[in-house]
C-alpha positions in Angstrom: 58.9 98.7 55.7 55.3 99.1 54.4 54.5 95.9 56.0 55.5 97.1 59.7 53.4 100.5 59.4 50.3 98.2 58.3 50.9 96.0 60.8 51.5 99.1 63.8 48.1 100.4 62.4 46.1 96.8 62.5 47.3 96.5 65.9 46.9 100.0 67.4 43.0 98.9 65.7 42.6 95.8 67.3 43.3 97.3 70.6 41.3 100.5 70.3 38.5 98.4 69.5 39.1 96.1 72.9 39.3 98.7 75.4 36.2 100.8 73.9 34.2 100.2 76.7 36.8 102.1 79.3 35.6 105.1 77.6 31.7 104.9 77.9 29.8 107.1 79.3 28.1 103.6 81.1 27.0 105.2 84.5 25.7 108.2 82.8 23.8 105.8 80.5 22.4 104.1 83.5 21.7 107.6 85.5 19.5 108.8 82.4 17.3 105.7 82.2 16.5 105.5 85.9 15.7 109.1 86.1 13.4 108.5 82.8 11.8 105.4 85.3 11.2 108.0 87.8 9.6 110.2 86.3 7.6 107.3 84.0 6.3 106.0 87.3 5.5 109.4 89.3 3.1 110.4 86.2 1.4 106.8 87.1 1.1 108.0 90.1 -0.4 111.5 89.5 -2.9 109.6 86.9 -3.9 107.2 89.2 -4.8 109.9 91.9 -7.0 112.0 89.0 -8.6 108.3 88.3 -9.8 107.9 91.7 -11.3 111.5 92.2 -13.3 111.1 89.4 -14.6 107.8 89.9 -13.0 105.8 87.1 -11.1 103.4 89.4 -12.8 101.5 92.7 -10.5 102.2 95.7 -9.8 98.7 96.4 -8.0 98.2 92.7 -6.5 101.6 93.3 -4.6 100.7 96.1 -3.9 97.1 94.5 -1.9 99.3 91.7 -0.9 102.3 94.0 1.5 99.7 95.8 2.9 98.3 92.5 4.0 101.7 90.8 5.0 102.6 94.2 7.5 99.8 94.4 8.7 100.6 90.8 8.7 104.1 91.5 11.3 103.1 94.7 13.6 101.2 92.6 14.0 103.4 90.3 14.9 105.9 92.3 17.7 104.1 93.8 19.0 103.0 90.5 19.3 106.6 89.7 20.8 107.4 93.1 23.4 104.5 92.5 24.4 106.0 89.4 24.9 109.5 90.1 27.0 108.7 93.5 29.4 106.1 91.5 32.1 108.7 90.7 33.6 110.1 87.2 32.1 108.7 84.4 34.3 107.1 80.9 37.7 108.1 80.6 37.6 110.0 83.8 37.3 107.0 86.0 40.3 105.9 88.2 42.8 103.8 86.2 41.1 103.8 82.8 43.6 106.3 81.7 46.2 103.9 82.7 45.0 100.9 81.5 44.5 102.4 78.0 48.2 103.3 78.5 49.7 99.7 79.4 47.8 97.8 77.1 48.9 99.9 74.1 52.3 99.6 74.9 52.8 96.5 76.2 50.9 94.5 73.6 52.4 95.8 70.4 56.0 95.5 72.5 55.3 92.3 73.6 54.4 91.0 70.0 57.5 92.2 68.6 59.5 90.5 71.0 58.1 87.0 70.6 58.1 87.4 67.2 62.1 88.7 67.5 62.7 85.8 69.7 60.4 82.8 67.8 59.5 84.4 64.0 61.7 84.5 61.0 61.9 87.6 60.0 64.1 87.3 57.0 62.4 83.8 55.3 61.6 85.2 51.7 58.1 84.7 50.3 57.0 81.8 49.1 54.7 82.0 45.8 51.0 80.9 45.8 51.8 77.9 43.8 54.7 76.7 45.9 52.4 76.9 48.9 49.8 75.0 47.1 52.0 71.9 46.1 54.0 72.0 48.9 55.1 68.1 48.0 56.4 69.1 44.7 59.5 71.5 46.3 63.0 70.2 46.9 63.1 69.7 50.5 66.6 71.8 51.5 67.3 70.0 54.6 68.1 67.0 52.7 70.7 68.8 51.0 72.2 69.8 54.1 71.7 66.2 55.9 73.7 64.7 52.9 76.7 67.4 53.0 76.8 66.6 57.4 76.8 63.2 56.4 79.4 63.7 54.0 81.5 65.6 56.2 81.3 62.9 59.0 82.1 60.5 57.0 85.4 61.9 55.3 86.3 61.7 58.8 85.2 58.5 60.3 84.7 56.6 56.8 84.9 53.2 59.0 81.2 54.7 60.7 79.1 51.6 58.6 75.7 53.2 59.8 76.3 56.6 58.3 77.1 54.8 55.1 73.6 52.4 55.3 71.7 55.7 55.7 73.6 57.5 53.3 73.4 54.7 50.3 69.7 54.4 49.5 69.4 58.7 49.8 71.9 58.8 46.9 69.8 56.8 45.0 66.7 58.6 45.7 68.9 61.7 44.3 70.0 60.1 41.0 73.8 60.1 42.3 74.1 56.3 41.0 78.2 56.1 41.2 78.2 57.1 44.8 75.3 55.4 46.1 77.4 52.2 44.3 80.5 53.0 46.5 78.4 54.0 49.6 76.4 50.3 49.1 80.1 48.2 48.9 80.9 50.6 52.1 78.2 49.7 54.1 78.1 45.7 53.0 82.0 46.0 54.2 81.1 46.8 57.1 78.2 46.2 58.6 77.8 42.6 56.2 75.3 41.6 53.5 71.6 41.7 53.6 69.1 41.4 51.2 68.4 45.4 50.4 71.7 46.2 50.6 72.7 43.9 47.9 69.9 44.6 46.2 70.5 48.4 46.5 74.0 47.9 45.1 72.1 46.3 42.1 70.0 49.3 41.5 73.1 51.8 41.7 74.7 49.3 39.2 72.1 49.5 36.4 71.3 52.8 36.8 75.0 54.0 35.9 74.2 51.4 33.0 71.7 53.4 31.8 69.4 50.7 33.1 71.4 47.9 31.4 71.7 45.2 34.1 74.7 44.1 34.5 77.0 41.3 35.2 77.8 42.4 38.3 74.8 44.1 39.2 73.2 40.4 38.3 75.7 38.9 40.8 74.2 41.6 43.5 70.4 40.6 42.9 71.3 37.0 42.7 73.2 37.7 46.4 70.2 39.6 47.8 67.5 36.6 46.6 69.7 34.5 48.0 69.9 36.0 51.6 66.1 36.6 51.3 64.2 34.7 48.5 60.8 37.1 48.9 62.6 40.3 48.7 60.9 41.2 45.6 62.8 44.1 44.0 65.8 41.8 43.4 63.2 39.5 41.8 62.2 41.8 39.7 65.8 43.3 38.1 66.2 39.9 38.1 63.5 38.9 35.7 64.0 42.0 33.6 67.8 40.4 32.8 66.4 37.4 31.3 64.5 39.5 29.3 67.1 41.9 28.0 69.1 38.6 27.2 66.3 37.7 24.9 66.1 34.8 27.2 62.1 34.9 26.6 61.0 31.5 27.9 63.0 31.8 31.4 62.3 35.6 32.0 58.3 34.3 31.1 58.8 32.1 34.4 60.3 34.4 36.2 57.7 37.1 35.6 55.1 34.9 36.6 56.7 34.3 39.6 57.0 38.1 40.6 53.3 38.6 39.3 51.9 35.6 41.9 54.3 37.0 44.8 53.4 40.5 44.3 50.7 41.8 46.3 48.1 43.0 43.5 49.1 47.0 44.2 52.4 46.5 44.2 53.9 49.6 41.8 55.4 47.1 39.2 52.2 44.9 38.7 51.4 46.7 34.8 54.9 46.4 33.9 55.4 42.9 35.1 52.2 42.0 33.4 53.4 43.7 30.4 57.0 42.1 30.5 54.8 38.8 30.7 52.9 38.7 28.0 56.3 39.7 25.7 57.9 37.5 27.4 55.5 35.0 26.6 55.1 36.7 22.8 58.4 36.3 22.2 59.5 32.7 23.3 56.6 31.0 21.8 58.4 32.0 18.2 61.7 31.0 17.2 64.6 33.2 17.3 65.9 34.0 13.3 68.6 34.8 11.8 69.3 38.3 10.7 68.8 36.9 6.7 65.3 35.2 7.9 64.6 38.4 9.9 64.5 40.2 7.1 62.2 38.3 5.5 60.0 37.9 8.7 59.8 42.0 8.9 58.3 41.8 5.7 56.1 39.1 5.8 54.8 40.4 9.0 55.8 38.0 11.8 55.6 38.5 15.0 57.1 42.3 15.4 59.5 42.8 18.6 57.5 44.4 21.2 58.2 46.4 24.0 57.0 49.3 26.3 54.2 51.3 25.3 53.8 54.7 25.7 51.1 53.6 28.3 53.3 51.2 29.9 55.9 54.0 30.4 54.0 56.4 31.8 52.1 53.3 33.8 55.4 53.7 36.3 54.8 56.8 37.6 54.0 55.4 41.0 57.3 53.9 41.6 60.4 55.1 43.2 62.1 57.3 41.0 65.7 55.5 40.9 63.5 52.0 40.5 61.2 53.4 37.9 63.9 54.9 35.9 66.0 51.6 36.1 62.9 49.3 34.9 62.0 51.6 31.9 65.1 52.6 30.4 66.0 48.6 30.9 62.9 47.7 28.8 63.7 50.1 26.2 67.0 49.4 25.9 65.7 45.5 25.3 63.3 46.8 22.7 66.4 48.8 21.1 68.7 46.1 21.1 65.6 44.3 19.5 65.4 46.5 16.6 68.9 46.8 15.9 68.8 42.9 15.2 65.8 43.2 13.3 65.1 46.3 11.8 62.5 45.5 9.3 59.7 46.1 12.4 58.4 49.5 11.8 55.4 49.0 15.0 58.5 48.5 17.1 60.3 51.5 15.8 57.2 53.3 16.2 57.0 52.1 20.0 60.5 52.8 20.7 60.6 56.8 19.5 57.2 57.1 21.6 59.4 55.9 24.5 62.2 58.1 24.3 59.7 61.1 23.8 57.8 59.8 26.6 61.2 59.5 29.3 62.1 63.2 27.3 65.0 61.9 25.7 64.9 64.2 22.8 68.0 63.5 21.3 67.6 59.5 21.4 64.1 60.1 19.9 65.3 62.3 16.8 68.5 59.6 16.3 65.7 56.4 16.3 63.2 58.4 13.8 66.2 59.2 11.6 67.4 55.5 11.3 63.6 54.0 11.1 63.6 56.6 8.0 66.7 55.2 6.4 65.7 51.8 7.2 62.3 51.9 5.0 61.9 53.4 1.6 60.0 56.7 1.4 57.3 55.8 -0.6 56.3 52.3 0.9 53.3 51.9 3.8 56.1 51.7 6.9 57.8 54.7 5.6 55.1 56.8 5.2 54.0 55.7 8.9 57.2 56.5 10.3 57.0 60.1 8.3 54.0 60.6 9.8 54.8 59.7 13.5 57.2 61.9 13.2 55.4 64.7 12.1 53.0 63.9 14.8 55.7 64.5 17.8 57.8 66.8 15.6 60.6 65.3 15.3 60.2 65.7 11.1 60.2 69.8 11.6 63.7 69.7 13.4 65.1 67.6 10.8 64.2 70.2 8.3 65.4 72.8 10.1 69.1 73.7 8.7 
């Protein structure tokens, strides 16, 4: 209510301040100043007179300036007879009254009513820092749009369109399992094509906790089919191989992605990353878990993976494909490590990881079987202890 009495008083201000000149006193002003001229010029006059009776001013040269006060003098005078014949002066003239009247009324009136009519009068305020990272705020319409969509589709679930715009909007909201079903929905009807199979893909390893499975393999390998530069399929693709330990086929088909890729393509520093382990990895051979052992501890080549660096080298992505490639790749690196434990830099790597995605619990249940996997008192346990002293995980395992 404070708001509307301060903006009635800002108002009533505003307009005050416009219609000021109604109430001068402007023909008085202009009566006072020409009589002032008059009687300016008539003292020239008398002076000139008293000049010329004593001799101080040849007649010639008094006549010269005789004419030109006399001409002021004359205009002066009118001026002043101008003024004092044009009527009530200020408020007093005809119609100001009523002017005053309408414009008060009608503009405050008139404001209200637009603003009745076009404002919104009951939108809540929106704090500072909401209005200064506009971008960052769930967008509410998109809510809205996806229950519409919903509801038209319970009802014509055969509409394939509705189901090809809703699909890749799931995804984009983290609803893996029914941007899955509303992928197979729009491929049944509207036929295959490369992102829709590849979208399908996507929803598939997401729900696998980016695990990419057999049939979500069988999608990407669809969608490269139908288009063999659709590059997202190339990529999911490529990150199978790796999480198969397939090392010297996912190093080809890394390169590949790397030489189609345009060089700001979002997945450049993780394909270049996936590469070079790729590459790392297949150039040794693959041990048994009796000679991994003894490789762990003779310091062969440790299993490698995403860095915190590479993690957070993502953020430019899509969310749903971001999310998908990294917990993929640290899934590969876990599966890694349960193999071949003996690797403490790649236990090391892999609690950074969780911490970095904000997996808390996954980082806590890593640190605790790196600890049990190297003695206390030797070089890898005391790094492990002190990693996890570093990100805190050793204070909540101390805590009852």
């Amino acid at each position: 209510m404070i708001f509307w009495f301060v903006a009635a008083g800002m108002t009533a201000a505003a307009t005050l301040i416009a219609l000021w000149p109604l109430f001068a006193d402007a023909p008085r002003q202009v009566a006072s100043r020409a009589e002032h001229d008059v009687e300016v010029y008539s003292a020239q006059l008398r002076e000139l007179e008293a000049d010329v009776e004593r001799g101080t001013m040849p007649a010639a040269e008094a006549a010269t300036a005789r004419a030109e006060i006399g001409r002021r003098l004359l205009r002066a005078a009118g001026k002043a007879k101008l003024a004092a014949e044009s009527g009530p002066r200020g408020w007093r003239r005809r119609g100001a009254v009523a002017t005053v009247v309408a414009v008060v009324a009608l503009v405050p009136l008139s404001s209200a009513g637009l603003y009745y009519l076009y404002g919104a009068p009951g939108l809540p305020d929106l704090p500072l820092a909401g209005r200064q990272a506009p971008g960052q705020t769930p967008d509410p319409d998109i809510g809205r749009m996806v229950a519409a969509a919903e509801e038209r589709l319970a009802t014509e679930p055969e509409d394939g369109r509705g189901w090809d715009v809703l699909a890749p909007i799931y995804l984009r909201m983290e609803r893996p399992e029914d941007a899955a079903n509303a992928f197979r929905q729009a491929i049944r009807l509207l036929g295959t094509s490369a992102p829709r199979e590849a979208g399908l893909g996507e929803a598939l390893t997401q729900l696998a906790d980016g695990e990419v499975t057999d049939e979500a393999r069988g999608a990407f390998e669809r969608a490269l089919a139908i288009n063999p530069a659709f590059l997202p399929a190339r990529f999911f693709l490529a990150l199978d191989l790796s999480q198969e330990d397939r090392h010297q086929e996912a190093a080809v088909a890394w390169s590949q992605l790397v030489e189609m890729s345009p060089p700001n393509a979002p997945w450049m520093q993780i394909a270049n990353a996936a590469l070079a382990d790729a590459r790392q990895n297949g150039a040794a051979p693959v041990a048994d878990s009796g000679a991994g052992a003894a490789a762990g501890a003779g310091g062969a080549p440790a299993a490698s993976g995403p860095t915190a660096a590479d993690v957070e080298a993502a953020a430019q992505m899509a969310e749903t494909d971001r999310q998908a490639m990294i917990q993929g790749m640290v899934a590969q690196l876990a599966d890694r490590l349960a193999a071949q434990p003996d690797d403490v830099e790649g236990w090391k790597r892999l609690i950074r990881s969780y911490r970095v995605l904000g997996e808390d619990d996954r980082a806590g249940e890593a640190f605790r079987t790196a600890s049990r996997t190297f003695a206390a008192d030797s070089a890898a346990g005391r790094e492990i202890a002190a990693l996890g002293t570093e990100l805190g995980l050793a204070a909540q395992e101390t805590q009852p």
